[in-house]
N, CA and C of each residue as an Amber inpcrd file, in Angstrom:
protein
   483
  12.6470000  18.1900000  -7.6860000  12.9220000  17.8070000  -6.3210000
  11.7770000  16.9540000  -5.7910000  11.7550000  15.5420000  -5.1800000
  10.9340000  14.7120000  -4.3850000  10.7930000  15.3550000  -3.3570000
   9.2880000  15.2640000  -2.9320000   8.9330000  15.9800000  -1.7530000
   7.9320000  15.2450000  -1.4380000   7.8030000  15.0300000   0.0720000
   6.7160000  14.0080000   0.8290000   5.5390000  14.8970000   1.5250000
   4.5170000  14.4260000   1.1870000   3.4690000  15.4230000   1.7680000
   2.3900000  14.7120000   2.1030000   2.0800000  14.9810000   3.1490000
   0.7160000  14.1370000   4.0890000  -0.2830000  15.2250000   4.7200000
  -1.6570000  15.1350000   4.4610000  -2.0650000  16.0080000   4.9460000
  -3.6900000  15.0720000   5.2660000  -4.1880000  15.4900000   6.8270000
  -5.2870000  15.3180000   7.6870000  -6.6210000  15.4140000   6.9130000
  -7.2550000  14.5780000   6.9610000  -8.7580000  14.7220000   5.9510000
  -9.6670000  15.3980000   7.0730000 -10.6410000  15.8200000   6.6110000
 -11.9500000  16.0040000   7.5030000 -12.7790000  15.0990000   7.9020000
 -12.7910000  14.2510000   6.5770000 -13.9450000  12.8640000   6.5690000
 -13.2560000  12.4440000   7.8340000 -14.6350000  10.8870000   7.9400000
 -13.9630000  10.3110000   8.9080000 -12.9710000   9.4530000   8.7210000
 -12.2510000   8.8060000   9.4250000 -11.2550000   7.3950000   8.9850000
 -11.6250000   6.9280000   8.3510000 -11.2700000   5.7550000   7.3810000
 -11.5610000   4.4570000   7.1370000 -11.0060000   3.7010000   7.5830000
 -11.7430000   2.5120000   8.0980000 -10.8290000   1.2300000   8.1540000
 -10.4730000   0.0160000   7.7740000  -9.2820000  -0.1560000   7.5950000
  -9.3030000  -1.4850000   7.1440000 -10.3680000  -2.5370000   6.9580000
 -10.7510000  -3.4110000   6.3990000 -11.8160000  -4.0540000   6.1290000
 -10.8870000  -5.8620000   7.1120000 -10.0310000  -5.7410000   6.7360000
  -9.3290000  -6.8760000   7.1930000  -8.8360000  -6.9210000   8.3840000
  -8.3280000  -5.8440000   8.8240000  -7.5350000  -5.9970000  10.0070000
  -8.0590000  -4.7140000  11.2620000  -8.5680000  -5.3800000  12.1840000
  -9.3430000  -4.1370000  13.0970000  -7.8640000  -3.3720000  13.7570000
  -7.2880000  -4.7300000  14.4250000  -6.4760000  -4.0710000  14.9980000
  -4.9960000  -4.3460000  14.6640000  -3.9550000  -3.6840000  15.1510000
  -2.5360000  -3.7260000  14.4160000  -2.2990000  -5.1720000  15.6030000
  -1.6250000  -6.1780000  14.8610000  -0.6990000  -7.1970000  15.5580000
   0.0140000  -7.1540000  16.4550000   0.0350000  -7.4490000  17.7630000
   0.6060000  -7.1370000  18.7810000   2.0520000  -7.8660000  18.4200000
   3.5930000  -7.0360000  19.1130000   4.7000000  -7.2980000  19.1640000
   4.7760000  -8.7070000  19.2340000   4.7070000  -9.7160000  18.3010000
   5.5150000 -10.8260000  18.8570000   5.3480000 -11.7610000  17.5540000
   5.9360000 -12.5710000  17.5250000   6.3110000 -13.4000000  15.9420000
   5.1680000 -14.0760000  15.7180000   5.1580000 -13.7180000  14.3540000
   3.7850000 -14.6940000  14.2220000   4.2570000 -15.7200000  12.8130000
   3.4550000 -16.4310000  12.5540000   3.6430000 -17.7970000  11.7160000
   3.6340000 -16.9960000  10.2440000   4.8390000 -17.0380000   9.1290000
   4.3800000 -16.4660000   7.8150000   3.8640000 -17.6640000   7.2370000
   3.2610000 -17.2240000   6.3970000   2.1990000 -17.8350000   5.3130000
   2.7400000 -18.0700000   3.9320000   2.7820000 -18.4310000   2.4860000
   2.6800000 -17.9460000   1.5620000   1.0240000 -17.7170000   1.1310000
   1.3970000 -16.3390000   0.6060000   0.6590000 -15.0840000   0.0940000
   0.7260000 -15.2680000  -0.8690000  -0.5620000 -14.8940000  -2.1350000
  -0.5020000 -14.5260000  -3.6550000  -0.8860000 -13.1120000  -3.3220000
   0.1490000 -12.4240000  -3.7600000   0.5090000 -11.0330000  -3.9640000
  -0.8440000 -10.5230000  -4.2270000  -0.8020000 -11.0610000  -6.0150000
  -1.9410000 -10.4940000  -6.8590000  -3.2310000 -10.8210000  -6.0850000
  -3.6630000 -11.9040000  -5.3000000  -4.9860000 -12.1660000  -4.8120000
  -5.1700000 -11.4500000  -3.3880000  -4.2390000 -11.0190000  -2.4030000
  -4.3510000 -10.1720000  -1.7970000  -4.2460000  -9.0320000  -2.3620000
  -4.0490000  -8.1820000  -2.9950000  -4.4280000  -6.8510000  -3.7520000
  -5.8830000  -6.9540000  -4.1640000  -6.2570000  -7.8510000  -5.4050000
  -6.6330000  -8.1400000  -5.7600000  -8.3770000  -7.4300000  -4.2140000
  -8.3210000  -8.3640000  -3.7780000  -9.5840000  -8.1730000  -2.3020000
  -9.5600000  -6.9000000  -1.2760000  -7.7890000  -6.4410000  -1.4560000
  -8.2270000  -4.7130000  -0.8360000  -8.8460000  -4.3040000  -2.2300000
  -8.4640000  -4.3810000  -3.1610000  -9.2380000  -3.1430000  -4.2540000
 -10.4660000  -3.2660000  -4.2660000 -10.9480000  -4.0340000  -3.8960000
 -12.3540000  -4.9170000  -4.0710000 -13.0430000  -4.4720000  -2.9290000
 -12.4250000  -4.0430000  -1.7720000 -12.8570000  -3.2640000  -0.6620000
 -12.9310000  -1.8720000  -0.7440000 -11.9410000  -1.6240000  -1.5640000
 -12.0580000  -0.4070000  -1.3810000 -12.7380000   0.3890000  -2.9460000
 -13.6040000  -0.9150000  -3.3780000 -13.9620000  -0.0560000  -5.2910000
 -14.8760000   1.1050000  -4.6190000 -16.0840000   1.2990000  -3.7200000
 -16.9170000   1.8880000  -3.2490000 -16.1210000   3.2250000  -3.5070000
 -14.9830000   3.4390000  -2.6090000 -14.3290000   4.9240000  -2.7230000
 -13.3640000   5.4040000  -4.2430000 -13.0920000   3.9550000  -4.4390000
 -12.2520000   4.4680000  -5.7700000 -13.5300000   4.8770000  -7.3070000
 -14.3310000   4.0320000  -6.7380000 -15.7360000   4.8130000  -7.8550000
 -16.1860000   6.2170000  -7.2610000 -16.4690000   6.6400000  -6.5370000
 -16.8490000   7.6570000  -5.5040000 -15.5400000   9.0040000  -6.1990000
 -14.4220000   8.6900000  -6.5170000 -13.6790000   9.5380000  -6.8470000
 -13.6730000   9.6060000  -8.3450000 -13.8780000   8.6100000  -9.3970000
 -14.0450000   8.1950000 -10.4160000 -12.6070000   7.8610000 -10.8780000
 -11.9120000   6.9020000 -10.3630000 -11.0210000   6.9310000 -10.9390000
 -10.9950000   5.4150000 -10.8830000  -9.3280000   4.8610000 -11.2580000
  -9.1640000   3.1880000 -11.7700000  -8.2190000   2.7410000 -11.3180000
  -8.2250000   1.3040000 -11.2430000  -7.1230000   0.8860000 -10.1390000
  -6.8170000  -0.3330000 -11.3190000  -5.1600000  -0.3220000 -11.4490000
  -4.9830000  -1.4280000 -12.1460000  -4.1810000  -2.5290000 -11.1040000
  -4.2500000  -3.6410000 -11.1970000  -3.5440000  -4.5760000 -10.5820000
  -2.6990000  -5.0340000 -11.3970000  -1.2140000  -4.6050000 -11.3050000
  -0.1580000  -5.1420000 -12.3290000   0.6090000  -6.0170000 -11.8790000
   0.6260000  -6.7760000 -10.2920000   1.3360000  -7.1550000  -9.6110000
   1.2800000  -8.9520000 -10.6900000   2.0400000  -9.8530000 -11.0900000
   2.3650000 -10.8670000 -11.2030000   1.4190000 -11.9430000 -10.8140000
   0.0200000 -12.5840000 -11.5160000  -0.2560000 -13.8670000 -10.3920000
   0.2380000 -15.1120000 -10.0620000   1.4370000 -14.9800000 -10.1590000
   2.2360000 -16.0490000  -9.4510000   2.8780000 -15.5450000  -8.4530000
   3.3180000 -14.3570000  -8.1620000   4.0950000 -13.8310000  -7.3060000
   3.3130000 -14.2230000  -5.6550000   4.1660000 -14.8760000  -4.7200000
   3.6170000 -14.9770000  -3.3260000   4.9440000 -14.7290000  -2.6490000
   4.7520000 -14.3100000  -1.4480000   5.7470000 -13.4270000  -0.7280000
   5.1860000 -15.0510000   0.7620000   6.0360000 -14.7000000   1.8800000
   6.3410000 -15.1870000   3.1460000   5.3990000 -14.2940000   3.9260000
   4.9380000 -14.3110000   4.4900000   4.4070000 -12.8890000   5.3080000
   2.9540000 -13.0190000   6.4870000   2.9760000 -12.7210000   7.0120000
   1.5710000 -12.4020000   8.0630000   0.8670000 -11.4680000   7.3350000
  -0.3560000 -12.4160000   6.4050000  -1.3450000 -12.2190000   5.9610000
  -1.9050000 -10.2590000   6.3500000  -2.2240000 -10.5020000   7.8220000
  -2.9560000  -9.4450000   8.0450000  -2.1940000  -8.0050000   8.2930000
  -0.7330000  -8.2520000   8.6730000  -0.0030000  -6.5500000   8.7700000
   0.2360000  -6.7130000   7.2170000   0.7470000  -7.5990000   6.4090000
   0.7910000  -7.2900000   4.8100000  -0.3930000  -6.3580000   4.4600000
  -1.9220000  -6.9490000   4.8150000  -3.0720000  -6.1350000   4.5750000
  -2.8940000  -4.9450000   4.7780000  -2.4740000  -4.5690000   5.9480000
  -2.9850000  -3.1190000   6.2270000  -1.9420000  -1.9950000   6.0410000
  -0.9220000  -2.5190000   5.6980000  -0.0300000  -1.7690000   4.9040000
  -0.0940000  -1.3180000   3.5410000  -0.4190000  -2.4990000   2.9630000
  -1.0330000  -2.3380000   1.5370000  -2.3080000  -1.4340000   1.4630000
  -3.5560000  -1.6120000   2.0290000  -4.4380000  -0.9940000   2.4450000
  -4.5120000   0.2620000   2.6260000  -3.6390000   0.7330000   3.2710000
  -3.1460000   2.2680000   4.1700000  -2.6120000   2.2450000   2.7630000
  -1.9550000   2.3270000   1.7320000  -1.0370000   2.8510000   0.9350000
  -2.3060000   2.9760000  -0.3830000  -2.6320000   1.6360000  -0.5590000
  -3.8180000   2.4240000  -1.7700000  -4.7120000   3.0570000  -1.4750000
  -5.6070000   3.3140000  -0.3240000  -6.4740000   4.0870000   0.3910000
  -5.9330000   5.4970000   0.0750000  -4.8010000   6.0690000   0.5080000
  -3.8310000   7.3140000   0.4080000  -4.1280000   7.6070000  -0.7830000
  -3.8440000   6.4380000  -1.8850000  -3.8660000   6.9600000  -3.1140000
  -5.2300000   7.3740000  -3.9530000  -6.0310000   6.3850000  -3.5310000
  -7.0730000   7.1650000  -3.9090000  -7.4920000   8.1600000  -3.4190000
  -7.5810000   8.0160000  -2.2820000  -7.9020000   9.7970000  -1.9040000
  -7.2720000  10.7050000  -1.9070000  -6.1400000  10.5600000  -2.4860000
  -5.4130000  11.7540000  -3.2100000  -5.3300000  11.9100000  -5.2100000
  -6.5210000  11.3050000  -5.2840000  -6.7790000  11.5080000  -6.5640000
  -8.2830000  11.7960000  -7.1570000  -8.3140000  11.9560000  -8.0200000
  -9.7510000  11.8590000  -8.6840000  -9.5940000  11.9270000 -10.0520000
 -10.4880000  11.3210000 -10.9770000 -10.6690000  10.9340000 -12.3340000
  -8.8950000  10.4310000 -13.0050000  -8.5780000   9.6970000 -11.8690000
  -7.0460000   8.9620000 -12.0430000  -6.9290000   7.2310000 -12.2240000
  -5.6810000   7.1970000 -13.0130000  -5.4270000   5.5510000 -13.2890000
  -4.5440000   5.5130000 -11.7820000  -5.0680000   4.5030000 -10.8740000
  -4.1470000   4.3660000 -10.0140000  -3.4180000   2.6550000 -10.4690000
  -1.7720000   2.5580000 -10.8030000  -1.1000000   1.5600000 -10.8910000
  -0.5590000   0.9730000  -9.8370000  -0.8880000  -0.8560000  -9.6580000
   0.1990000  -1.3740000  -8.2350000   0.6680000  -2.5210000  -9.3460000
   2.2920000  -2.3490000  -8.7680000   2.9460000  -3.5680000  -9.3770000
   4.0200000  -3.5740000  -8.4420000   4.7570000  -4.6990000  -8.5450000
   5.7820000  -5.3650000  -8.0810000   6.7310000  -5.3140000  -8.8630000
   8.2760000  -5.0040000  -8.3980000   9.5550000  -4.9630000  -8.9540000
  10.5340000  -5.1660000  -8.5130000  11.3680000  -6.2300000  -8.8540000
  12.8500000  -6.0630000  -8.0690000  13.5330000  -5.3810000  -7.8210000
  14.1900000  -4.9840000  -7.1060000  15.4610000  -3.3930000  -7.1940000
  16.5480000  -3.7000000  -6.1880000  17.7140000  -4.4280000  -6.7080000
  18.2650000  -5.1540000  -6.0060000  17.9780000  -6.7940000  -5.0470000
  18.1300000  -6.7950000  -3.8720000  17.9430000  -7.3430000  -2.9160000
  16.2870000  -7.2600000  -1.9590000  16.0520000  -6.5870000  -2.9440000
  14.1460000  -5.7390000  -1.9840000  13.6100000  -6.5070000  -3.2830000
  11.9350000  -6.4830000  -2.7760000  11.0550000  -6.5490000  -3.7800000
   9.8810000  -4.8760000  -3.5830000   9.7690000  -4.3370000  -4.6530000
   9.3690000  -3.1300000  -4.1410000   7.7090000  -3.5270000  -4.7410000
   6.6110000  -3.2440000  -4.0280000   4.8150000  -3.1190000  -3.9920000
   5.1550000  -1.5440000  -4.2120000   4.6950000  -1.2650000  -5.3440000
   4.4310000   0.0050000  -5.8550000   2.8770000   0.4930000  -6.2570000
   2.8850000   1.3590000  -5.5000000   1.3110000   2.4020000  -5.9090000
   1.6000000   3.7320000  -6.3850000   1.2700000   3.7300000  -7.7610000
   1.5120000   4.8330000  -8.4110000   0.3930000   5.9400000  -9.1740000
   0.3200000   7.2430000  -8.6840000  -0.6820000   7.7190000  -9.4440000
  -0.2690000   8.7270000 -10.1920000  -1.1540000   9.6840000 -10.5050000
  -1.1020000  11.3160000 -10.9960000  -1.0230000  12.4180000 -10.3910000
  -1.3000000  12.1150000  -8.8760000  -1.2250000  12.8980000  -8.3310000
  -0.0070000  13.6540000  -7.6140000   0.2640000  15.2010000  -7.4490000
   1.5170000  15.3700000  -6.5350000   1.3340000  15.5240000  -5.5360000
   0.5980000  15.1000000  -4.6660000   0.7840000  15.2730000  -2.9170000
  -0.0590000  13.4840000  -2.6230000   0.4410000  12.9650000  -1.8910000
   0.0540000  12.3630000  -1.0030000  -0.6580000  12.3430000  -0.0860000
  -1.8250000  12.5610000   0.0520000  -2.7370000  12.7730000   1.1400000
  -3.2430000  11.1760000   2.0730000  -2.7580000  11.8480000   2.8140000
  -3.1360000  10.3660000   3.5560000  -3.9930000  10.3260000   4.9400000
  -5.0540000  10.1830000   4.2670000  -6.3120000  10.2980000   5.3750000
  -6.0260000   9.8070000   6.5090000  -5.2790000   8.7280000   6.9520000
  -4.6450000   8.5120000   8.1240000  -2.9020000   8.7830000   8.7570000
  -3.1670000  10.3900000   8.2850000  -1.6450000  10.4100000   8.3740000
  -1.1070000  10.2570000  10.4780000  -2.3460000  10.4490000  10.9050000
  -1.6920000  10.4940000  12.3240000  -1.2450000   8.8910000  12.3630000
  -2.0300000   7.7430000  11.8350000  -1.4270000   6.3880000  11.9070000
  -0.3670000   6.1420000  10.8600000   0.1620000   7.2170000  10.2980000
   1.3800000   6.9190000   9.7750000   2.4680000   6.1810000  10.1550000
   2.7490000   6.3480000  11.4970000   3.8580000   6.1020000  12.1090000
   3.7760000   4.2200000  12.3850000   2.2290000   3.9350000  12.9820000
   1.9940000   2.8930000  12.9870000   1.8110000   1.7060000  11.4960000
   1.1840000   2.4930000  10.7960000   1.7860000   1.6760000   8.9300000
   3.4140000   1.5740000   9.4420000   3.8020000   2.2850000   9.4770000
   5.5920000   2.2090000   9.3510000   6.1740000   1.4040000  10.2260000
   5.2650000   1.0330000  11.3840000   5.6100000   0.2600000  12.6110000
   5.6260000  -0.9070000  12.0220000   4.2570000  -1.0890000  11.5330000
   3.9170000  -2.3470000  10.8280000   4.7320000  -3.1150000   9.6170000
   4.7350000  -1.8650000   8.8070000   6.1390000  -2.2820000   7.4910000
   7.3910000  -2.9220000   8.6200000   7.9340000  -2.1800000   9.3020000
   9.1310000  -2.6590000   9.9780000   9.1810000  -3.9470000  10.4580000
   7.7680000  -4.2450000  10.8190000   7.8920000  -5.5320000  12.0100000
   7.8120000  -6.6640000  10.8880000   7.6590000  -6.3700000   9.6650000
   7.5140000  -7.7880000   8.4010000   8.8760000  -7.1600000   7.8160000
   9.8900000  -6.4230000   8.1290000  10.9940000  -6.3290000   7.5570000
  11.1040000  -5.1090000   6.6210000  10.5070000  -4.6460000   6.4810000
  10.1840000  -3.9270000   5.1760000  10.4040000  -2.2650000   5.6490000
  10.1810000  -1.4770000   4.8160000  10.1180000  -0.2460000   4.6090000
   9.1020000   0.2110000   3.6620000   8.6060000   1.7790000   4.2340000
   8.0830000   2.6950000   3.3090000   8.3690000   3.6410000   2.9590000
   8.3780000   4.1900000   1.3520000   8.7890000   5.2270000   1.1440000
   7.8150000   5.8760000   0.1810000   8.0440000   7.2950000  -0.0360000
   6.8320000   8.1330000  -0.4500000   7.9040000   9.0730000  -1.3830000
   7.3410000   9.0390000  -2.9180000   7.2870000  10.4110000  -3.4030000
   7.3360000  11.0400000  -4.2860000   7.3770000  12.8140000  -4.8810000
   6.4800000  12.5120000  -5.4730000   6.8230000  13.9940000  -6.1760000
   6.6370000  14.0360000  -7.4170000   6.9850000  15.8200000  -7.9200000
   6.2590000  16.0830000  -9.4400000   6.3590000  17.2950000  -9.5010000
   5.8550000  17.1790000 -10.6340000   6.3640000  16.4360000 -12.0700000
   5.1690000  16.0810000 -13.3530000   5.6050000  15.3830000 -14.1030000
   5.7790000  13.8570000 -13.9100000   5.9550000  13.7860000 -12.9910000
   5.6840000  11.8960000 -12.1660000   4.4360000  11.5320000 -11.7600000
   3.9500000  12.3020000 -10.5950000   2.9850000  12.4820000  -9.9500000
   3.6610000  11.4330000  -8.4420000   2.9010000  10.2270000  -7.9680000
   3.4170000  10.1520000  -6.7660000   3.8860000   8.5830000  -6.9980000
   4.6260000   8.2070000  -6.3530000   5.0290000   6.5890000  -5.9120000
   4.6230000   6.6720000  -4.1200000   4.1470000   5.6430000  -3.8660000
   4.0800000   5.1620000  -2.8700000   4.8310000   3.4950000  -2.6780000
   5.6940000   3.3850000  -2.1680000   5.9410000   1.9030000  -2.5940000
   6.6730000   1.3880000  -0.6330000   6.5170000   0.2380000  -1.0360000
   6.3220000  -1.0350000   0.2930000   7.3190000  -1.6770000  -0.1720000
   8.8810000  -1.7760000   0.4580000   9.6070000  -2.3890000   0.1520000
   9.8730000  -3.7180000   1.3990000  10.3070000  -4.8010000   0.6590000
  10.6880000  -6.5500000   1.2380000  11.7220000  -7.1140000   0.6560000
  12.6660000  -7.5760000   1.9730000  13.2820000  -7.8700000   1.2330000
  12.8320000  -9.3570000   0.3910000  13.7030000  -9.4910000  -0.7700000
  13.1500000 -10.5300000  -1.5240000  13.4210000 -12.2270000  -1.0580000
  13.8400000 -12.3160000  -0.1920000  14.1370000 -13.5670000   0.8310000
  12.9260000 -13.6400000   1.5700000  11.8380000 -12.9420000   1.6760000
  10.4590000 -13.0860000   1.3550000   9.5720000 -13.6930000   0.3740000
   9.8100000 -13.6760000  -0.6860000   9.3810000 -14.0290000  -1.8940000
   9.6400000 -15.5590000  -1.8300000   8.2640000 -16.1840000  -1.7300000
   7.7970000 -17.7610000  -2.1660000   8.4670000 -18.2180000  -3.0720000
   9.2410000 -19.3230000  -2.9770000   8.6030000 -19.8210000  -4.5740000
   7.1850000 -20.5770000  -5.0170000
């Protein structure tokens, strides 16, 4: 059985390195994005904690792949989702790749772990605000023998050529 589980850290927050604050309601200009080179600079932000836990982050995402998108809520969605994952792991391979599944393009973060801890679970709602306002969705989850998916779905009428 998939089961979603979020639970409150003690530490303090982290924050985004890119984006202080969430994008206020209103349309902004998309960009093309390289997937892989934005991943690529959160992991790179965030190696400090993913060494700190001892674990590994692979970047499997495509470097050709570029999506349509506002640079900075892409960030902090992505951000908020591998952040989660590392700190819900230790001495773990954490995997992100990209996959079609239908009509979506799914950003997948995958580890070993079975719970999801997500140090910012009270800004949960706001990640989800944020996924919504670029079109997208999040979904979480996670059981034994799998361990967890975290994945960021778009639709693929996003996707650059």
């Amino acid at each position: 059985m998939n089961t979603t589980c979020f639970a409150a850290s003690s530490a303090a927050p982290l924050q985004c390195p890119l984006v202080a604050e969430v994008v206020p309601a209103q349309a902004v200009p998309c960009e093309k994005i390289s997937l892989h080179e934005l991943v690529s600079g959160l992991v790179q932000s965030l190696l400090p904690l993913t060494i700190s836990r001892h674990s590994l982050i692979l970047n499997e995402i495509p470097r050709n792949l570029r999506v349509a998108a506002d640079e900075n809520m892409l960030a902090y969605v992505l951000w908020n989702l591998i952040n989660g994952a590392i700190q819900s792991t230790r001495h773990e391979c954490i995997h992100i790749e990209a996959i079609t599944v239908g009509d979506r393009l799914m950003i997948r973060i995958k580890d070993a772990g079975t719970c999801f801890h997500q140090t910012l679970s009270r800004e949960y709602r706001q990640v989800q605000h944020v996924a919504e306002k670029l079109g997208g969705s999040i979904g979480i989850e996670n059981g034994k023998g799998y361990g967890t998916n975290a994945a960021f779905c778009i639709s693929k009428s996003m996707v650059a050529a």
